[in-house]
Structure formats: C-alpha cells, structure tokens
C-alpha positions as CSV (number, residue, x, y, z in Angstrom):
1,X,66.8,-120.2,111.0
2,X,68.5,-116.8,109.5
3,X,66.2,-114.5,107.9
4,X,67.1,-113.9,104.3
5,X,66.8,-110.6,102.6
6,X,65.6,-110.3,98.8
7,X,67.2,-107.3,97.1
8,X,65.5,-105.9,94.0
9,X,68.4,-104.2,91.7
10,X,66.0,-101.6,89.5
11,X,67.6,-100.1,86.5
12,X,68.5,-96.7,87.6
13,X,69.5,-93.7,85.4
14,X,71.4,-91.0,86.6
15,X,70.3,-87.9,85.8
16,X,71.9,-84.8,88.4
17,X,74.3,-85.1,90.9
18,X,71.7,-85.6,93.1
19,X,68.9,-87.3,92.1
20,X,67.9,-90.7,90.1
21,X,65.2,-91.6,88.6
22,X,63.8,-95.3,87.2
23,X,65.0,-96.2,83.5
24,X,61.0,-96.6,82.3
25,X,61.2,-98.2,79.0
26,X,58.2,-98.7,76.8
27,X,57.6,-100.5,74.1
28,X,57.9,-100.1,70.4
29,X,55.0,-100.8,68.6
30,X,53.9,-98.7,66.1
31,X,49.9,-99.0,64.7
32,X,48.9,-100.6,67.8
33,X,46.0,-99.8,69.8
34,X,47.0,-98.7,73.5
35,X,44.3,-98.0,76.6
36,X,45.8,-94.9,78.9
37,X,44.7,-93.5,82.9
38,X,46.0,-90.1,82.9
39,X,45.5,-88.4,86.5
40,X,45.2,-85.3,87.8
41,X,47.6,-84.4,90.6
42,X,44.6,-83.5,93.0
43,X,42.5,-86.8,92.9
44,X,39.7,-84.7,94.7
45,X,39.5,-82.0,91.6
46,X,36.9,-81.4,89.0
47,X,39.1,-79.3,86.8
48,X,38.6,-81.9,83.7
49,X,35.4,-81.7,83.5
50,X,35.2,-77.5,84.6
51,X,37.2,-77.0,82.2
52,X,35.9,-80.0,79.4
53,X,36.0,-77.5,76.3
54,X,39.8,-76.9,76.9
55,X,41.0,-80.5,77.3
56,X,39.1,-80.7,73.9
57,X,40.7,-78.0,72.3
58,X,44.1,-79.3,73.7
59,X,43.8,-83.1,72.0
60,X,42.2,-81.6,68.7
61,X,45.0,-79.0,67.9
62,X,47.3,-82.1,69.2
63,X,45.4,-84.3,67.0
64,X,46.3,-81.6,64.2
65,X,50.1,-82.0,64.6
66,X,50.4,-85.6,65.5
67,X,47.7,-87.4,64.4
68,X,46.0,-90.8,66.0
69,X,43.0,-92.1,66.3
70,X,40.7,-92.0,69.3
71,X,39.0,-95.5,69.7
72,X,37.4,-94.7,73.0
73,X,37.4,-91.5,75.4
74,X,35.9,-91.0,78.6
75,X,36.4,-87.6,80.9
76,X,35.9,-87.7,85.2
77,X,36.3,-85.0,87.0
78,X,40.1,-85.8,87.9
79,X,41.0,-88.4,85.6
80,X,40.2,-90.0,82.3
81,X,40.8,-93.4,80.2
82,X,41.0,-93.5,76.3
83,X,42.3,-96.0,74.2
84,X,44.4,-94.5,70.8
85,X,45.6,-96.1,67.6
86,X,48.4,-94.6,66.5
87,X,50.0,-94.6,63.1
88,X,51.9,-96.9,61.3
89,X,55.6,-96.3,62.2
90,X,54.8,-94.0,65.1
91,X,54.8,-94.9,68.4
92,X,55.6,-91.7,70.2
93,X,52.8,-91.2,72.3
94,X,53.9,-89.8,75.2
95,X,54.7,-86.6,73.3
96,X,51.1,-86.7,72.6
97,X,50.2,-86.2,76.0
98,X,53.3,-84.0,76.9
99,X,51.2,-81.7,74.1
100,X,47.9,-82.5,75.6
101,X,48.5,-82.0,79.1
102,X,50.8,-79.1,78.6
103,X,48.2,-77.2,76.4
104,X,45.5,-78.1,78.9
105,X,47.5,-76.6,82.0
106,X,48.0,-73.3,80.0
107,X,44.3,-72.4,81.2
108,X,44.1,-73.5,84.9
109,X,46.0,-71.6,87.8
110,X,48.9,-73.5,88.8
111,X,48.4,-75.9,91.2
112,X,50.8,-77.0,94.6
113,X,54.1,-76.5,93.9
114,X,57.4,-78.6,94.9
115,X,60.6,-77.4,94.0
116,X,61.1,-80.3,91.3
117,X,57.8,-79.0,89.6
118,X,59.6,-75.2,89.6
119,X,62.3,-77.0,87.9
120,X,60.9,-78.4,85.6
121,X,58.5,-75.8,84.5
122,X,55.4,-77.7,85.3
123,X,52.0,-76.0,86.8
124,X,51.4,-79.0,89.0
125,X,47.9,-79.6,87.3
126,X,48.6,-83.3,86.6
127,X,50.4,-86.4,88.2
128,X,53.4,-87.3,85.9
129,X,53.3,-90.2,85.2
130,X,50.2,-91.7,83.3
131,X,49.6,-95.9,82.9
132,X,49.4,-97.4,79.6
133,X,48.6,-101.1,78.3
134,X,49.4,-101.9,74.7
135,X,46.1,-104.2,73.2
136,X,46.6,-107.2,72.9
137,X,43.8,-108.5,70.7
138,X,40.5,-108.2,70.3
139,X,39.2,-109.4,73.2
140,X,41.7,-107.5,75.3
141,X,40.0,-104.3,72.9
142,X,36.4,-105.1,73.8
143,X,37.5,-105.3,77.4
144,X,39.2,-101.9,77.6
145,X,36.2,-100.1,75.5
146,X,33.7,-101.4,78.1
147,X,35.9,-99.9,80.9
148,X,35.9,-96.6,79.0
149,X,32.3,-97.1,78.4
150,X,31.0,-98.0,82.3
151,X,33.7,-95.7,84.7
152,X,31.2,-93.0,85.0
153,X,28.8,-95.7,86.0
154,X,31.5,-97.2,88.1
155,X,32.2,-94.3,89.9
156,X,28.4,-93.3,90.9
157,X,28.1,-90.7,88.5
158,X,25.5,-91.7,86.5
159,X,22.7,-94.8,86.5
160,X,23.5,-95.5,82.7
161,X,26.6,-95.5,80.9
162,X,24.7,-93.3,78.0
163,X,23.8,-90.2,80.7
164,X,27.5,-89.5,81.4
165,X,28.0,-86.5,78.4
166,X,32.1,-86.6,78.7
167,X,32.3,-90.1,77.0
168,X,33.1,-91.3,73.2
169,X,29.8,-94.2,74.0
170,X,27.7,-91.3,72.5
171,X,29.7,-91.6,69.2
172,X,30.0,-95.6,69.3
173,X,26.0,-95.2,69.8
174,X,25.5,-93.4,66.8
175,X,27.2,-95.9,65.2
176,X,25.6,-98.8,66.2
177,X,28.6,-100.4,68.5
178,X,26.2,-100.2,71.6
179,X,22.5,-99.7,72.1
180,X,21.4,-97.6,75.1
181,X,19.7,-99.3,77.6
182,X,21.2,-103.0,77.0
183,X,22.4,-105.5,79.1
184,X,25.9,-105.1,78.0
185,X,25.7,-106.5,74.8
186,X,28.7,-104.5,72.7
187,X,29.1,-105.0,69.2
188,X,32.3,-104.3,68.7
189,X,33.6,-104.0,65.4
C-alpha cells in the first residue's frame, strides 16, 4: 500500500519579495458582541496588571475615539479576555486594539526584539495576533461572560471569582447579574 500525502493549499498573500504571510479574513458583522484573548509576548510577565492604570487609560481614551461597549473585562498578569459590542455599522475592531495595545506599549520598556518587530515599529510588548469569537446567541454570551468572570479563579489566583480586583464581575455585581458567593447562578440579562 502507497502512502498518500494530504496537501493543505492556505490562501497566501504576498506581501515583500521575501516573505508571505496568511490572508486572515474576519468577518463582517457590525453590532455584534465578540469575546477576545489578547496575549502578551512574554507569557511569564506581569506587566498587565504592574502597569493596570495604563492599560485603563489606553482603552478609555480608545473608548473616546472609537467607541464600543465593554460587556465583560478581565485583566491577568500576561493576558486578558473581554467581550465588546460594537456599534451598529462598525466592525473594525482590530483598530481598536491596534490603539489599545499601541498606547499601552508607549509606557513599558521595549521588550525582545527580532528584526521583523524593528520593521515594523513594534516594542515587542505583545504577541500579534489576538483570538476572537463572534457571539453567537445568548447562550454562547452567558458562556463567554462566565469565562471572563472565573479565569482568575481558573488560574489559581484567587479562591472566589469576586477577590480578583482586575475584573468587570465587580461592576456586573453591582448590578445584580451575579451575587458573590453563589454557586454559579448568573443572571444574565
């Protein structure tokens, strides 16, 4: 029996004489909500929450210019999850966190530098790319909020979801969505 090969043909963009890079294409939606894992390029760090007041200042002055709403937001040392609803007719988030993660990296030393981050004018503060998952419904919502809501927990940082302070749960407490202490039981609106 001859073994058979399986060859993948990716959509490739050319973008130098010498390199190429995959033809990501996102979708269109406008007004949707859409859950995000933006990394840190040293996954060992603690420069998020070090530096927690200017990751705040840069997504509030971005907020400013390009406004969306912030549905859920939680901050670890060297990564975070939020979930935004953007506008209706607007679906350019990822100038959003071009803004966001640019503005952040303003304030930190630079970090390990390759040639393609000199090229580009990057500090080397974050990974590149970020993942993203356009909501489905609300069941797909409630799940994503609780992920925001428990990482910390998750991750061994804290006992209780409520005792990690870099989390939107202490805004959805106020408001009635989650009562500290429960078994889980999320009122989501």
């Amino acid at each position: 029996m001859q073994a058979r090969t399986l060859r993948i043909n990716l959509p490739l963009t050319k973008i130098s004489h010498d390199a190429i890079m995959p033809d990501y294409r996102r979708p269109v939606a406008h007004g949707f909500r859409i859950f995000f894992t933006v990394a840190l390029a040293n996954r060992g760090s603690c420069a998020l929450v070090e530096n927690i007041e200017v990751l705040c200042e840069a997504a509030l002055k971005t907020r400013a210019e390009r406004p969306f709403t912030i549905d859920a937001w939680v901050v670890l040392p060297d990564h975070l999850h939020c979930i935004w609803t953007l506008p209706a007719g607007d679906a350019d988030y990822p100038t959003r966190w071009r803004l966001i993660k640019t503005r952040f990296s303003r304030h930190l030393p630079a970090g390990p530098l390759r040639p393609s981050h000199i090229k580009r004018g990057e500090r080397g503060i974050w990974q590149r790319r970020y993942w993203e998952h356009h909501i489905r419904d609300e069941a797909d919502f409630a799940a994503h909020l609780r992920y925001c809501w428990i990482n910390p927990v998750k991750h061994g940082f804290v006992q209780r979801l409520e005792d990690w302070p870099y989390s939107s749960v202490h805004r959805d407490i106020a408001m009635g969505r989650y009562e500290p202490g429960s078994t889980g039981q999320f009122m989501i609106p």
